[in-house]
DRENNUSE-494743 format. One record per residue (C-alpha): residue in three letters; x negated, y, z negated. Coordinates in pm, whole numbers, plus 50000, padded with zeros to 5 digits. Example, Ala and Ser with C-alpha at 12.3 -4.5 7.8 and 13.67 -1.06 7.14 Angstrom:
// DRENNUSE-494743
PT   residuo       X       Y       Z
PT       ALA   48770   49550   49220
PT       SER   48633   49894   49286
END
This chain:
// DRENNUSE-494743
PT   residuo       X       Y       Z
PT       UNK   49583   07746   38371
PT       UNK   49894   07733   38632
PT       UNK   50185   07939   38580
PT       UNK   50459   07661   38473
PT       UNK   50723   07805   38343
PT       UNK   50908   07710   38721
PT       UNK   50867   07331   38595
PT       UNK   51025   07374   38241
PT       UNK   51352   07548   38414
PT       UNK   51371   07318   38669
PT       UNK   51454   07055   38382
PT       UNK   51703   07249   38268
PT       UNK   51844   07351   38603
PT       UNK   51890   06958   38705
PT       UNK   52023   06875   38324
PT       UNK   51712   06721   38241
PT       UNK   51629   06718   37891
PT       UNK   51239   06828   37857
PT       UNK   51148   06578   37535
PT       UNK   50797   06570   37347
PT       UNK   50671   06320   37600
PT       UNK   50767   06505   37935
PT       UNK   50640   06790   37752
PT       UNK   50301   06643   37644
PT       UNK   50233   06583   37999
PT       UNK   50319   06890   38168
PT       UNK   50085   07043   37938
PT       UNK   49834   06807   38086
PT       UNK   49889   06943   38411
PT       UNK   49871   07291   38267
PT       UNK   49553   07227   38117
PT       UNK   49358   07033   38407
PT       UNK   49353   07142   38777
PT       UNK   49184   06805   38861
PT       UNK   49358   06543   39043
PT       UNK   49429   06311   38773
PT       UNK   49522   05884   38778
PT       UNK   49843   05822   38539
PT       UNK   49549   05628   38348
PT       UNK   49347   05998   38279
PT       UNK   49718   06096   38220
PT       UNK   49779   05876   37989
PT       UNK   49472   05902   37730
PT       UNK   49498   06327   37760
PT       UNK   49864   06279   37590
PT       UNK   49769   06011   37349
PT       UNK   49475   06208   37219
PT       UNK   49811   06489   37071
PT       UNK   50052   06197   37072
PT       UNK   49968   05854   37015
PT       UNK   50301   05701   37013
PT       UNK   50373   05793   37358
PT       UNK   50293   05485   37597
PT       UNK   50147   05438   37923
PT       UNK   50503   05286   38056
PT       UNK   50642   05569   37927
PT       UNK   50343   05809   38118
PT       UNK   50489   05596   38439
PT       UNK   50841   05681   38403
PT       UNK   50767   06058   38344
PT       UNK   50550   06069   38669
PT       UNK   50801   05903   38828
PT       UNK   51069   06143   38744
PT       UNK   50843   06468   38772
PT       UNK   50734   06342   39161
PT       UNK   51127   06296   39234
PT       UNK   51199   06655   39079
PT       UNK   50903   06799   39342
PT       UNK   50687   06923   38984
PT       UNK   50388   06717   39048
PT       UNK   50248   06531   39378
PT       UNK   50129   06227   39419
PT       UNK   49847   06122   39625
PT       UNK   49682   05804   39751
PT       UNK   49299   05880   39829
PT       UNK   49256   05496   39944
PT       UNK   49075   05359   39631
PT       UNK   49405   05215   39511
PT       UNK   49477   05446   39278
PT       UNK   49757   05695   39298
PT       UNK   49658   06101   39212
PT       UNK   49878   06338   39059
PT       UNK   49862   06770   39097
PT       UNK   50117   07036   38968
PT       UNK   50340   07138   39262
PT       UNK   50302   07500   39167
PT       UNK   50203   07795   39418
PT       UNK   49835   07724   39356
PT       UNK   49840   07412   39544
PT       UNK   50105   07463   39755
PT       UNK   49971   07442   40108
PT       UNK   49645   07222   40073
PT       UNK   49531   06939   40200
PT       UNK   49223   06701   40102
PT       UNK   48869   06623   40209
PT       UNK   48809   06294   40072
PT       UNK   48425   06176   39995
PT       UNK   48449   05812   40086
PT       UNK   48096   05788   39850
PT       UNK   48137   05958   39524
PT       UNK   48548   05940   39565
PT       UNK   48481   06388   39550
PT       UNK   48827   06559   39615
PT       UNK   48759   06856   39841
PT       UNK   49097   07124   39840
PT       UNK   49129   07322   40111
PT       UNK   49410   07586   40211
PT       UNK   49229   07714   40598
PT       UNK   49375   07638   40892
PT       UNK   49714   07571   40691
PT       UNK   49903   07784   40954
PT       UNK   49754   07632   41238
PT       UNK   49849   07269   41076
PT       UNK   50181   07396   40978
PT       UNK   50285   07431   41354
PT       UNK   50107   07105   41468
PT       UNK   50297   06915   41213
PT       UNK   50617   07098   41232
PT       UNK   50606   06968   41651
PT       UNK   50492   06645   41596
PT       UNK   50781   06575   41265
PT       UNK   51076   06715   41559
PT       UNK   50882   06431   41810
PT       UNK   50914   06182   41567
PT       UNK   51235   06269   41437
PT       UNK   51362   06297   41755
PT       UNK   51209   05969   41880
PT       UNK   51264   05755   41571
PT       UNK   51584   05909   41467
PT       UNK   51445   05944   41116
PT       UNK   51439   06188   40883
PT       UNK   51117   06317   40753
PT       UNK   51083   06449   40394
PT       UNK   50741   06518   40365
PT       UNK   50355   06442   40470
PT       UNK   50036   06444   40366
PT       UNK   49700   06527   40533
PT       UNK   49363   06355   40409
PT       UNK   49056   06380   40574
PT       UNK   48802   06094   40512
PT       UNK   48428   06128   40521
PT       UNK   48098   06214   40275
PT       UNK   48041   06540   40093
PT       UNK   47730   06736   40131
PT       UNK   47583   06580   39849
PT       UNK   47623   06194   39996
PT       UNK   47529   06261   40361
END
């Protein structure tokens, strides 16, 4: 189980109010270290709380990827991913089994990533004249078990 009190003060910090169904699916999130499709989301709350919607499941994501609680993650089968933001998976990146769909975590080599990407954002920066925010690293390919 993450640590998540960080997430429940950050709603109060940007006058957020934290209501049943923001609250229903933080404690998803809390309860599930998987990588999870708004879908999986969705029927985890509605098993507690049936009258909270899968537009309303949407919105929520939406707002809790804006406030940096959750990531979100497209692992090319067309369906966006979404992880806690807390220090436990702060500093991966993904293997991705292009077979089974297997998400692989991994936090070695994150230094020696850090400074690649750090040089190659100021390039493109520099270059483009825009203004990163953020990246993501994905590595494609087949697990142990599918090669």
């Amino acid at each position: 189980m993450h640590g998540a009190g960080w997430c429940y003060r950050r709603f109060k910090d940007e006058g957020f109010r934290l209501t049943i169904p923001r609250q229903a699916i933080l404690d998803v999130f809390n309860q599930n270290s998987k990588h999870l499709s708004a879908e999986e989301i969705f029927l985890l709350v509605h098993r507690n709380y049936p009258g909270v919607g899968l537009a309303t499941v949407y919105r929520t994501l939406d707002l809790l990827t804006q406030m940096g609680i959750i990531f979100k993650s497209d692992f090319g089968d067309g369906c966006s991913r979404y992880e806690l933001a807390d220090e436990a998976t702060k500093g991966h990146h993904h293997l991705i089994c292009t077979r089974c769909g297997r998400i692989i975590d991994y936090s070695d080599f994150i230094e020696k990533e850090e400074k690649f990407t750090k040089e190659l954002e100021t390039e493109l920066s520099q270059k483009y004249k825009f203004k990163i925010n953020s990246h993501q690293i994905h590595f494609y390919g087949l697990c142990d078990k599918c090669q």
